[in-house]
ZATOR-54682 format. One record per residue (C-alpha): residue in three letters; residue number from 1; z, x, y. Coordinates in Angstrom, 2 decimals, m for minus. Each point is the difference from the previous one (the first is absolute). Layout:
# ZATOR-54682
Ala,NUM,Z,X,Y
...
This chain:
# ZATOR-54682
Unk,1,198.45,66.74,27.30
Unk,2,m2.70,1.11,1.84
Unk,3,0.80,1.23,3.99
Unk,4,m2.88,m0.73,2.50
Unk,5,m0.02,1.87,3.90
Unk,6,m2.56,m0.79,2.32
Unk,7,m0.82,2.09,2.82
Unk,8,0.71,m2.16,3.56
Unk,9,m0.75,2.24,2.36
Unk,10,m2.88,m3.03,0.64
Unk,11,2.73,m1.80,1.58
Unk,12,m0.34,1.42,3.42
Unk,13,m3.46,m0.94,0.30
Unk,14,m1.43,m3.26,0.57
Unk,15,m1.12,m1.95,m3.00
Unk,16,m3.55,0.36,m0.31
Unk,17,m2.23,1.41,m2.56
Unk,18,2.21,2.30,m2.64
Unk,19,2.69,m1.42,1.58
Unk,20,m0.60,m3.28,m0.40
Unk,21,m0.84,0.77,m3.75
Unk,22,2.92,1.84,m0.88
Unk,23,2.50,m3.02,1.91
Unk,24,m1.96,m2.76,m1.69
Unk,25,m0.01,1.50,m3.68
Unk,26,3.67,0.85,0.11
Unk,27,0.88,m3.82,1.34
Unk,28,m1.53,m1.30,m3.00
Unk,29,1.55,2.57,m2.29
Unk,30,3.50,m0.90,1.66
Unk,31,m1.25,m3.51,m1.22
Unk,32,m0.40,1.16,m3.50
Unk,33,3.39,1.66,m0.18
Unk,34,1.79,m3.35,1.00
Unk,35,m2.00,m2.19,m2.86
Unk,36,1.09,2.82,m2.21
Unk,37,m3.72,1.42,m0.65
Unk,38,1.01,3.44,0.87
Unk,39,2.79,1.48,m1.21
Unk,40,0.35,3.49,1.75
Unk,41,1.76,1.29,2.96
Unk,42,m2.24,m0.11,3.00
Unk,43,1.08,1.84,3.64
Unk,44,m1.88,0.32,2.66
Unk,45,0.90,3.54,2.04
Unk,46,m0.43,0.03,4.00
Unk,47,0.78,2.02,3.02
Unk,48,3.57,m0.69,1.48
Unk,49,m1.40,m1.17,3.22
Unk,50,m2.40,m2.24,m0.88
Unk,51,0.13,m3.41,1.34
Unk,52,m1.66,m2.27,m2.55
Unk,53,2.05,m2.44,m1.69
Unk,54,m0.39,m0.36,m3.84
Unk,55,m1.07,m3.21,m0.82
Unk,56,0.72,0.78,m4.07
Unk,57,2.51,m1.78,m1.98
Unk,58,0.25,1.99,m3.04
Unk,59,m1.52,3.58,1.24
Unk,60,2.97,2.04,1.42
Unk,61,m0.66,1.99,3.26
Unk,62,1.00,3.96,0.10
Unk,63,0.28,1.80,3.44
Unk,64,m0.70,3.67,0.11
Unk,65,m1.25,2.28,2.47
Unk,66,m2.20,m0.78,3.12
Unk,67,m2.92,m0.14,1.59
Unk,68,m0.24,0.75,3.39
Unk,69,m3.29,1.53,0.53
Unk,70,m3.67,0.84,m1.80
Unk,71,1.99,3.52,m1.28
Unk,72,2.88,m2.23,m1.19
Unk,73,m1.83,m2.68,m1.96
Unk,74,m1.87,2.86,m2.34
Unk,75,3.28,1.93,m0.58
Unk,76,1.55,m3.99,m0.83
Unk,77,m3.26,m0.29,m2.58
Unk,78,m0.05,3.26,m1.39
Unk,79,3.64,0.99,m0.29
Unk,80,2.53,m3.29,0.57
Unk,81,m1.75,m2.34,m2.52
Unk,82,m1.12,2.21,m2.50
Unk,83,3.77,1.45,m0.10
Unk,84,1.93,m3.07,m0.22
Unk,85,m2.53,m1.26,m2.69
Unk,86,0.80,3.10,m1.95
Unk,87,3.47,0.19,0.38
Unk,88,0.34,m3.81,m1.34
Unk,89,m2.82,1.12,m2.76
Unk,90,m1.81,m3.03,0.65
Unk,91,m3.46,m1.14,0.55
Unk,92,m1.08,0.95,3.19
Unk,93,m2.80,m2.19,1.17
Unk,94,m2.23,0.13,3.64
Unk,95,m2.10,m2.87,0.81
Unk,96,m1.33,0.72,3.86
Unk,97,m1.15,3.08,m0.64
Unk,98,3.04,3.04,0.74
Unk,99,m1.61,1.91,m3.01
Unk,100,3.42,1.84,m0.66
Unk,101,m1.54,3.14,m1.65
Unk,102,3.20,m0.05,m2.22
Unk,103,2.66,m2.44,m1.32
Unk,104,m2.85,m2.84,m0.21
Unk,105,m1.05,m1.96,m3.38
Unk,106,m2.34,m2.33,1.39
Unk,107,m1.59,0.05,3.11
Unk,108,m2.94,m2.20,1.64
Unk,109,m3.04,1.70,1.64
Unk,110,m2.05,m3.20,1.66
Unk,111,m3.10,1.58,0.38
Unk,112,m1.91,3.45,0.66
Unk,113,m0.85,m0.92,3.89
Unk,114,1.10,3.51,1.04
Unk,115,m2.47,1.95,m2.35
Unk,116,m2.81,m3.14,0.08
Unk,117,m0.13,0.08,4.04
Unk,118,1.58,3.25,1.43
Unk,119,m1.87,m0.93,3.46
Unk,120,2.84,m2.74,0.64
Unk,121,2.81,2.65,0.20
Unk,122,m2.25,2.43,3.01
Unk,123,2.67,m0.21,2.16
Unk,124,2.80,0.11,m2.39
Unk,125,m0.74,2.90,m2.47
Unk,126,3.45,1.35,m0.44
Unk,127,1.35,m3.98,m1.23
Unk,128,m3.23,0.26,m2.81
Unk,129,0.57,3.74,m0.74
Unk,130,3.68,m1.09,m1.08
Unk,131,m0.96,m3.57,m2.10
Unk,132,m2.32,2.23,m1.70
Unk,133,2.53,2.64,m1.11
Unk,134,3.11,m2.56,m1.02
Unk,135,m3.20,m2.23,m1.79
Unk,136,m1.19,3.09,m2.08
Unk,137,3.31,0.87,m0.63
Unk,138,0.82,m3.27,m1.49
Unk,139,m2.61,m0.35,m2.22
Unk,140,m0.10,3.50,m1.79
Unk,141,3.33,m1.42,m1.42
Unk,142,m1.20,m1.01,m3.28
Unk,143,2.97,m1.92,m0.99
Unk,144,m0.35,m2.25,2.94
Unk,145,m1.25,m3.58,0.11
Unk,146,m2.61,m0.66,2.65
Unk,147,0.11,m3.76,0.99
Unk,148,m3.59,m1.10,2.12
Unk,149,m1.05,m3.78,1.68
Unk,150,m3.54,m0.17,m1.92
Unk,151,m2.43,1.52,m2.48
Unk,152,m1.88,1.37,2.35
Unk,153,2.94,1.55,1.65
Unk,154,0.80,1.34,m3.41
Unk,155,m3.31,1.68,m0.40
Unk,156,0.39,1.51,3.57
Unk,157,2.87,1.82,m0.68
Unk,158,m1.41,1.15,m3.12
Unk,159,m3.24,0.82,1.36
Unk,160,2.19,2.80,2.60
Unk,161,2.99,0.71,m1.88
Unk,162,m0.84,m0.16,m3.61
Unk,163,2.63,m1.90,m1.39
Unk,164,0.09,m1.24,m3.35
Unk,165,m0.69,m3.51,m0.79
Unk,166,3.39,m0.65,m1.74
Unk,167,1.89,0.69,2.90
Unk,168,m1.78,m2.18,2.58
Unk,169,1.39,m4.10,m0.58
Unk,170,m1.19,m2.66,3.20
Unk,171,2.90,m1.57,1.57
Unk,172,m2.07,m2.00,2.49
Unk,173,0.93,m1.91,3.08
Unk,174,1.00,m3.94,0.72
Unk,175,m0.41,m2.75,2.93
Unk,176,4.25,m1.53,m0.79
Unk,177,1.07,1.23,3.32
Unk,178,m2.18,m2.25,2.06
Unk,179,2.37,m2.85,m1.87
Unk,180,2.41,1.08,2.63
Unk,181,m2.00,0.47,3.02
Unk,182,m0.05,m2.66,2.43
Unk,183,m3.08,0.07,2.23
Unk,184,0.54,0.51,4.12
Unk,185,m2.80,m1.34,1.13
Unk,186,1.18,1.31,3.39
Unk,187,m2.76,2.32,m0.63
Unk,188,m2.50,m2.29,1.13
Unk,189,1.89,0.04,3.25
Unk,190,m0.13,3.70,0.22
Unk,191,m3.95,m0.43,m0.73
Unk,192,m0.99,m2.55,2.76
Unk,193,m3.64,1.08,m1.12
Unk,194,m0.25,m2.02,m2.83
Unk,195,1.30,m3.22,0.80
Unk,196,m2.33,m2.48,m1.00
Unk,197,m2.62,2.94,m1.52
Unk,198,0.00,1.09,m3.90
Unk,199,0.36,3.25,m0.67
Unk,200,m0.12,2.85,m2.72
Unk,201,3.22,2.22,m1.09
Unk,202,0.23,3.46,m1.28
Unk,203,3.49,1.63,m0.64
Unk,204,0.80,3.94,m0.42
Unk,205,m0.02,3.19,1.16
Unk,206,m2.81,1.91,1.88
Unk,207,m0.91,2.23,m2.28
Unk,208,m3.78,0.75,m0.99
Unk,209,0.32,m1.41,m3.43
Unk,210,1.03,m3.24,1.44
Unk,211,m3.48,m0.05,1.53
Unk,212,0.26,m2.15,3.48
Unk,213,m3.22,1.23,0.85
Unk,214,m0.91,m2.59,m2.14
Unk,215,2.14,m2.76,1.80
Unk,216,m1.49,1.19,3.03
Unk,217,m3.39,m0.03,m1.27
Unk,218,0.76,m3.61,m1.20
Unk,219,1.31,m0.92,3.43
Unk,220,m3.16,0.77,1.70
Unk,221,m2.00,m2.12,m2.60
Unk,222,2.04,m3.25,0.44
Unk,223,0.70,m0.44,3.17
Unk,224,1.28,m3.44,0.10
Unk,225,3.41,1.50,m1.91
Unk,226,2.22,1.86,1.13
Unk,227,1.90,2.64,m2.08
Unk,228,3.20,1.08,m0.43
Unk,229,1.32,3.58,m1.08
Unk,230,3.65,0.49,m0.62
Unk,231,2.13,2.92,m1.32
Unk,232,1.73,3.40,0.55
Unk,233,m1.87,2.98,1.69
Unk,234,2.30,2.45,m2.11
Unk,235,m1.79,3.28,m0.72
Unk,236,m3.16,m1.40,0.83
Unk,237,m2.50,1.59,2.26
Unk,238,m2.70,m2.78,m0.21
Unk,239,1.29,m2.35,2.44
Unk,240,m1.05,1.96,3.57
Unk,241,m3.47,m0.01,m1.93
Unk,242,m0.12,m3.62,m0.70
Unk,243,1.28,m1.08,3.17
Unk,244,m3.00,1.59,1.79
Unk,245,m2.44,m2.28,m1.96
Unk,246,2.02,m3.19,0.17
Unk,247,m1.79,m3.28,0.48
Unk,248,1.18,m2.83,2.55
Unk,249,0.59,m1.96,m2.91
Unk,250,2.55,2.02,m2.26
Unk,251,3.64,0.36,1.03
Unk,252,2.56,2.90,m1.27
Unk,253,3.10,m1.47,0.24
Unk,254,2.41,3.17,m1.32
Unk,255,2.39,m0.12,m2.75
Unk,256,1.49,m4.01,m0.12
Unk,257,2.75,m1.55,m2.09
Unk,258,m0.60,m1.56,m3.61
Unk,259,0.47,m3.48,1.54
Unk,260,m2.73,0.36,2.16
Unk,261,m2.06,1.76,m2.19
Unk,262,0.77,m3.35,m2.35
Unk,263,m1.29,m2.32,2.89
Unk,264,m2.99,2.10,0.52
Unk,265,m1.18,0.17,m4.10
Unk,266,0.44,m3.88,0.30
Unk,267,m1.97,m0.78,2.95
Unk,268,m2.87,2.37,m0.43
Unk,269,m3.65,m0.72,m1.55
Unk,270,0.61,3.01,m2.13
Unk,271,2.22,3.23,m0.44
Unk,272,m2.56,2.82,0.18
Unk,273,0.63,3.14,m1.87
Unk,274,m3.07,2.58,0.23
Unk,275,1.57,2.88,m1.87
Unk,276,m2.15,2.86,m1.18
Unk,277,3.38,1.15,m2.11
Unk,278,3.20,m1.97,m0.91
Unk,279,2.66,0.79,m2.85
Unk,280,0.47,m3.72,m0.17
Unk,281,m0.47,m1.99,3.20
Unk,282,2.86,m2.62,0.30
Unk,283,m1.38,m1.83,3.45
Unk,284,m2.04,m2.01,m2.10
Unk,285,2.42,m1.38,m2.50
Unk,286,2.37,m1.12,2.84
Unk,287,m2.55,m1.60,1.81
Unk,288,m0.97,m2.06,m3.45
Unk,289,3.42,m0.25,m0.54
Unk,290,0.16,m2.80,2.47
Unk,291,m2.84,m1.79,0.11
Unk,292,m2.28,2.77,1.79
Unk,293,m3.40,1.28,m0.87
Unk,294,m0.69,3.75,m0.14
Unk,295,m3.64,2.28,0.49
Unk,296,0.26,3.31,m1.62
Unk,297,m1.72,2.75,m1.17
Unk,298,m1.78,0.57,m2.74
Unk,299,0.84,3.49,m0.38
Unk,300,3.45,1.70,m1.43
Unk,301,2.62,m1.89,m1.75
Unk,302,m0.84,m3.33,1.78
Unk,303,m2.18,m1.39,m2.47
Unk,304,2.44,0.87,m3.19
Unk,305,2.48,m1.99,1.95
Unk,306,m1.56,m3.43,1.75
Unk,307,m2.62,m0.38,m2.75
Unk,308,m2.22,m3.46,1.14
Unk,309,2.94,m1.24,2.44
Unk,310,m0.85,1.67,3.19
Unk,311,m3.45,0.52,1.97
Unk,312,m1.55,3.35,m0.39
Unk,313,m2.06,2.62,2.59
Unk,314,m1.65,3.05,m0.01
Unk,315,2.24,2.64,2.31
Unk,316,m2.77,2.18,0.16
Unk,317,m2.43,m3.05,1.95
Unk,318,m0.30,m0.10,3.34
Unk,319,2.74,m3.39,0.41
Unk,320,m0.98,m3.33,m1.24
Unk,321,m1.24,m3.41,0.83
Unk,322,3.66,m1.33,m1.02
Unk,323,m1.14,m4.07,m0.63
Unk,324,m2.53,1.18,m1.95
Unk,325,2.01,2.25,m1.94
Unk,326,3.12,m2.66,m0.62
Unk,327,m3.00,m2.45,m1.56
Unk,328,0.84,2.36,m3.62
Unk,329,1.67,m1.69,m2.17
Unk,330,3.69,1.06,m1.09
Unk,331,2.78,m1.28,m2.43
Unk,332,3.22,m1.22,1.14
Unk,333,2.94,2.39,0.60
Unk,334,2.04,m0.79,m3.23
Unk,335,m0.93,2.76,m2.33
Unk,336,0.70,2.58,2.21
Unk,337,3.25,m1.23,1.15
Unk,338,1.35,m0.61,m3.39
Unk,339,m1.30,3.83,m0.87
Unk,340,1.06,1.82,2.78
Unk,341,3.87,m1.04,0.97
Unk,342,3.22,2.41,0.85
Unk,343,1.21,m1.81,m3.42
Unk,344,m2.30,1.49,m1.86
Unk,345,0.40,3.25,1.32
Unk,346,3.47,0.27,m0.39
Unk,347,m0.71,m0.95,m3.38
Unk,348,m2.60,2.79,m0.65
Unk,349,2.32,2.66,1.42
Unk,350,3.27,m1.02,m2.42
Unk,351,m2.86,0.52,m2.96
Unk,352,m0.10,3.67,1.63
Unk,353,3.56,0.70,0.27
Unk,354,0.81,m1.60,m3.37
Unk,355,m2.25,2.99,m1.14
Unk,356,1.37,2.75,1.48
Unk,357,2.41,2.09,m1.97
Unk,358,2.76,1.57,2.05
């Protein structure tokens, strides 16, 4: 019988992004082990003093090491995991991107955003320098499994690191977790602004690909909307930038809590999500997840993923007249959220693992 070890060093971190990811495909994979759909041993290895609490059944939690520090958390990647997973000769597996460069069968790489815009990492040189050694690393490993969100993430990473098409396989993203978020709309009390106004959303980080010029832009040509930008500043150098140009009518509110992110997809005209790059873009299938509507770009992996259910723009125009643009026409949300689910991925990554010959 097959043994499984995921790295957890992601579990001293707050869930977003590859975080998020890697928790929500291994909840549904505990799933599967309870119905009896997979049959393998499946551990999850994490730092001694981490504080998250394992909400698996059926996936057994291994403390080893710790992480105390930036130094500490690439010695944990590079030496703890890979070690234990050799030791136990199992199948070592990273989803949120450590990129052991040893010790590692199958690994996830979520997009190329560190070769595709180099300008978002100015100010933090050293942080890219590094990705880009443990990501090079990785892939020159030609027994390794690469697992990627989209098609046109796949082609990325081809496109820079040359991998072969037999070891790239999509694991994509879901929407399940919003099941389990209640919405605080407290937020509304924290934004006394838009009581009794509509109002636009956009959720992520400030970096250029996310393009809030474009939000801005958008701000300044509807003017009886306001707009709201949430999310983490992390490693971003964009924000003093797009603070200088903001409107009267578009609010940064900061990183916020699930719950009131939930509220906010709800109550909103649309989610807007401008990217000029995204490995997969998951805003958009929360907010359709329940009952939202989403504008996105038309550019990048966005259109392989929402097909005719979300509103489309240009990010290179200068904004948009936004009624005008929500007149297009677009399907309901169903296909989508029957393609793209945590179910499915866990699914798609058991196919890879099945495959793998210790």
């Amino acid at each position: 019988m097959k043994k499984v070890i995921f790295a957890g060093d992601w579990t001293m971190e707050k869930v977003v992004g590859v975080q998020r990811y890697t928790s929500s495909i291994l909840l549904e994979l505990d799933k599967m082990i309870g119905r009896g759909e997979y049959k393998g041993i499946v551990e999850i290895l994490v730092p001694r003093n981490t504080e998250w609490k394992s909400p698996y059944k059926h996936i057994h939690v291994v403390k080893r090491g710790k992480i105390g520090n930036k130094a500490e958390k690439h010695l944990w990647q590079q030496l703890v995991f890979p070690a234990y997973v050799r030791l136990n000769r199992a199948i070592g597996i990273d989803l949120a991107q450590a990129l052991p460069v040893w010790g590692c069968d199958i690994c996830a790489i979520h997009d190329c955003i560190h070769e595709a815009y180099p300008e978002n990492f100015k100010d933090h040189s050293l942080y890219r320098n590094l990705y880009l050694i443990k990501v090079r690393a990785a892939v020159r490993n030609k027994r390794r499994k690469i697992v990627t969100l989209t098609n046109d993430s796949k082609s990325e990473i081809q496109k820079y690191y040359h991998v072969n098409d037999d070891r790239i396989s999509l694991v994509s993203c879901g929407w399940e977790h919003m099941k389990e978020v209640e919405a605080d709309n407290g937020i509304f009390d924290k934004l006394p602004e838009l009581k009794g106004k509509e109002f636009f959303f956009s959720l992520g980080s400030r970096y250029k690909h996310k393009n809030y010029e474009w939000v801005i832009k958008a701000a300044g040509k509807n003017p009886a909307y306001f707009f709201v930008v949430t999310g983490t500043d992390a490693y971003s150098s964009e924000i003093d930038n797009l603070k200088e140009k903001k409107p009267e009518n578009l609010i940064y509110t900061g990183y916020i809590s699930d719950e009131e992110i939930k509220a906010l997809y709800q109550r909103c005209k649309a989610l807007i999500q401008p990217s000029l790059y995204e490995g997969f873009g998951i805003p958009p299938l929360e907010a359709l997840s329940v009952g939202g509507k989403a504008i996105v770009s038309n550019k990048s992996s966005l259109p392989e993923i929402y097909g005719d259910s979300v509103y489309y723009l240009d990010p290179y125009s200068e904004g948009a007249d936004l009624d005008e643009l929500m007149k297009q026409k677009t399907a309901g949300p169903d296909e989508v959220l029957n393609k793209y689910t945590w179910a499915n991925a866990a699914k798609a990554l058991c196919d890879i693992i099945n495959n793998i010959s210790l």
